[in-house]
C-alpha positions in Angstrom: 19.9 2.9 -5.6 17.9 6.0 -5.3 19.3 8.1 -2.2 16.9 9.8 0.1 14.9 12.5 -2.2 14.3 16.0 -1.7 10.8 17.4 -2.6 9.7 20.5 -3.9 10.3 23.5 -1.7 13.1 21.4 -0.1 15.6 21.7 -3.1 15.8 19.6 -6.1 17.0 15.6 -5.1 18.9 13.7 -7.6 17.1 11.5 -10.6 16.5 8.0 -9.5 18.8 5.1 -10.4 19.0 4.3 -14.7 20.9 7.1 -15.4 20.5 10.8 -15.9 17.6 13.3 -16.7 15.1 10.7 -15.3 12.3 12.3 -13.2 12.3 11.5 -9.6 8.4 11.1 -9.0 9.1 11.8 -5.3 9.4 15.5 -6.5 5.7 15.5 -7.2 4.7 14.5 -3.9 5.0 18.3 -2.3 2.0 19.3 0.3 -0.2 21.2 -2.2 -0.8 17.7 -4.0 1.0 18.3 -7.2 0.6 16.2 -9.8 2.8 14.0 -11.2 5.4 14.7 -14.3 5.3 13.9 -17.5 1.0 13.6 -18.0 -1.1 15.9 -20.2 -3.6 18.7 -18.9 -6.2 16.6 -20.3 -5.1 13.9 -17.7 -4.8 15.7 -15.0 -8.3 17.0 -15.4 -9.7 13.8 -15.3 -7.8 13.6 -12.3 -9.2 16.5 -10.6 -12.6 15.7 -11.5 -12.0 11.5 -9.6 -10.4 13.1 -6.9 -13.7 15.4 -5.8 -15.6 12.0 -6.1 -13.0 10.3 -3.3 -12.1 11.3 0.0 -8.9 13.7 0.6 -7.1 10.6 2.6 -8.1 8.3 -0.9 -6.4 11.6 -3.4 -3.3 11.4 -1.3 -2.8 7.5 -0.9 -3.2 7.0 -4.9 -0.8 10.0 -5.8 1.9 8.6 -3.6 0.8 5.1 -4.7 1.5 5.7 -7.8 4.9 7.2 -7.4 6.1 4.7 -5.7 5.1 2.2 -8.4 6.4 4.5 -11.2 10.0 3.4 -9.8 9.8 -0.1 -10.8 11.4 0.0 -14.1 10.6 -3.9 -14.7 9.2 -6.8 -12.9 11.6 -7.3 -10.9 11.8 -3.9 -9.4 7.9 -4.3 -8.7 8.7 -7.8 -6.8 11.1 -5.9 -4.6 9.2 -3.2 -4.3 6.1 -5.3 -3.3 8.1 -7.2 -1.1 9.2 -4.3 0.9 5.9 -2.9 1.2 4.5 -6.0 2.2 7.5 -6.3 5.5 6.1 -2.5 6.3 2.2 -3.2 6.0 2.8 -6.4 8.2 5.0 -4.2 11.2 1.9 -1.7 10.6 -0.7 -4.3 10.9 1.3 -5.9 13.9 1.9 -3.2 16.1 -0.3 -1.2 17.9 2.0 1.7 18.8 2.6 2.0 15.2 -0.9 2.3 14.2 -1.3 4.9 17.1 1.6 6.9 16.1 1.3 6.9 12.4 -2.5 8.0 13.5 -1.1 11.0 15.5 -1.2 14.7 14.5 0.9 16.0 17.5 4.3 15.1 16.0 6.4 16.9 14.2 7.5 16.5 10.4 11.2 15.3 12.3 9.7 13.2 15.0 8.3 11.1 12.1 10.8 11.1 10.2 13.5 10.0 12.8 10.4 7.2 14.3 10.0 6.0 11.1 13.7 6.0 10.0 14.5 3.7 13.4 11.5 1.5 12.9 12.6 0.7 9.0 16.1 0.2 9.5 15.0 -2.1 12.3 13.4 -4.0 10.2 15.8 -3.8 7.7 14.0 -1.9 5.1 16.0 0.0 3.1 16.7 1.5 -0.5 13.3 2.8 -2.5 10.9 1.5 -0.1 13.1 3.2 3.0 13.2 6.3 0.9 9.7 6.5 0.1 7.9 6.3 3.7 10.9 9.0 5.0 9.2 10.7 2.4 5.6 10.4 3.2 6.6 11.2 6.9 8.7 14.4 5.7 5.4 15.9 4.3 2.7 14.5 7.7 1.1 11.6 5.2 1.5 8.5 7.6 -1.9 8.7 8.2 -2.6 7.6 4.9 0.4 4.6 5.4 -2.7 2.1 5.3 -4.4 3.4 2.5 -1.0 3.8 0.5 -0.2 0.5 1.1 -3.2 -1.1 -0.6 -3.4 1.7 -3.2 0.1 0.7 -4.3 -1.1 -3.5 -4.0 -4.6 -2.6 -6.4 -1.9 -0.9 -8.9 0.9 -4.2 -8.9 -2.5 -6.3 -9.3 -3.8 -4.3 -12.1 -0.2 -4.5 -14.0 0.0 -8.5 -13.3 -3.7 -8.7 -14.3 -4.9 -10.0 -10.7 -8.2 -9.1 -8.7 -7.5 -7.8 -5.3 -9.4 -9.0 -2.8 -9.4 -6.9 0.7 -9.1 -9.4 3.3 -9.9 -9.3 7.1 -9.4 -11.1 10.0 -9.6 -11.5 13.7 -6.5 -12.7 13.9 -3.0 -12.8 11.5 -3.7 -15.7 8.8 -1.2 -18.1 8.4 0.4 -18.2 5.1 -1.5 -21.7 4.5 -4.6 -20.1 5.2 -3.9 -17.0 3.0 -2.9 -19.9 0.3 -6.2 -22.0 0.8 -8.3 -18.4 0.7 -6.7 -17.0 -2.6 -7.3 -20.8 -4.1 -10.5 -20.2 -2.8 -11.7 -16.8 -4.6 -9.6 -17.6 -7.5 -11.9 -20.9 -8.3 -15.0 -18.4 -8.0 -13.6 -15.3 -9.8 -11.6 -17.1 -12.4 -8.3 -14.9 -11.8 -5.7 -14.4 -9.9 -6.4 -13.0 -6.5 -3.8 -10.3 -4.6 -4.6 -10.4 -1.0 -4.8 -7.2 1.3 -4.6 -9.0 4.6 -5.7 -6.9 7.5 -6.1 -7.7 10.9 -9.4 -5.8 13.3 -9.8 -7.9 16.9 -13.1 -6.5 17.1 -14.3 -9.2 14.7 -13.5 -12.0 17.4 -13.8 -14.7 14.6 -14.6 -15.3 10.9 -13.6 -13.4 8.0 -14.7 -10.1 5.9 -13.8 -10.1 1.9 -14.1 -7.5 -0.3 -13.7 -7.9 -4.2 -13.6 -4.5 -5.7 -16.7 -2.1 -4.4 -18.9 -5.6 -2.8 -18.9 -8.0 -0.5 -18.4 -11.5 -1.5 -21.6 -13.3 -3.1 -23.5 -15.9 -1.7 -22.1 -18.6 -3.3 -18.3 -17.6 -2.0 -19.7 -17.4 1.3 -20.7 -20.6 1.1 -17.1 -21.4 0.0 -15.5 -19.3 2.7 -17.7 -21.2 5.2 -16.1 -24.6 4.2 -12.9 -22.7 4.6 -13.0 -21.4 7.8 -14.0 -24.9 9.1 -11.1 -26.1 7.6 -8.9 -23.8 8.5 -10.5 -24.9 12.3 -9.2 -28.2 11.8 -5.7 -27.1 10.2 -5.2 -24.6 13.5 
């Protein structure tokens, strides 16, 4: 089990679990946006040049995304990973005074670290994924938590070979409803479909997809409308 890392500037942490003289991708994750180990200059060029395309919030989220999923060392490891993500995106998505304090510039890098430490091992979120957002907090990233989250979700899809679909509603979908949807796209895209389920009262009813860069098409709307009105009846 990887223990709590330490970052550059803040010592050198231990390797993470599999034995020694394995990187510890946390390392790269120090304020000035180092990249991570182990790539060529040529890579990290390319890099540099997507990351003046995308916003600043966007750079950060896919750097620690990517660390994070650098970890899994097989399958398994990204199920348990994903899993624990998943528990933290859902207390994000849940909780207002979460969102509003994740959001917040006016705490320190040990205010975070000790909220966020008390609201994972409340949940019971420990090991890697525990590790990581004490992490993300220790440098002032929270605000990117969101972002993170469904930078790390587009890179497990990618791996499994799914489409993720960004999904969001007025209220939490039931997991019958998130079934019905992802049979749903997945008859109109032809792949498997990794949902981003977010959650924005503002919309007061319906739903808002987004495949990739677009909306859905015409003809899944025409889909999603059957949906919804049976996902009126089912509710």
């Amino acid at each position: 089990m990887l223990i709590e890392p330490r970052l550059s500037g803040h010592g050198d942490g231990p390797a993470r679990s599999g034995g020694p003289g394995k990187p510890n991708p946390f390392k790269a994750l120090n304020r000035k946006g180092a990249g991570l180990p182990g790539r060529s200059p040529l890579a990290s060029e390319k890099r540099e040049q997507v990351a003046k395309k995308s916003s600043p919030i966007s750079s950060i989220a896919e750097r620690y995304a990517t660390a994070l999923f650098e970890l899994a060392e097989d399958d398994q490891a990204l199920n348990e990973l994903e899993n624990d993500v998943g528990r933290f995106a859902t207390l994000h998505d849940q909780s207002d005074d979460l969102k509003a304090f994740i959001r917040s510039p006016v705490y320190t890098a040990e205010e975070q670290v000790r909220a966020i430490e008390a609201v994972l091992n409340q949940a019971g979120i420990g090991g890697t994924v525990g590790n990581f957002f004490k992490v993300v907090a220790r440098n002032r990233r929270l605000f990117a938590t969101p972002q993170i989250i469904a930078a790390f979700r587009a890179l497990v899809a990618k791996r499994r070979g799914n489409v993720t679909a960004e999904v969001t509603s007025a209220e939490p979908l039931s997991e019958a409803h998130l079934a019905a949807l992802r049979d749903a796209l997945k008859a109109s895209l032809g792949k498997d479909v990794t949902l981003d389920a977010k959650v924005d009262p503002s919309l007061i009813g319906g739903l808002i997809v987004k495949v990739g860069s677009r909306m859905v098409d015409s003809s899944l709307k025409t889909k999603l409308s059957s949906l919804k009105l049976a996902m009126k009846e089912v509710g």
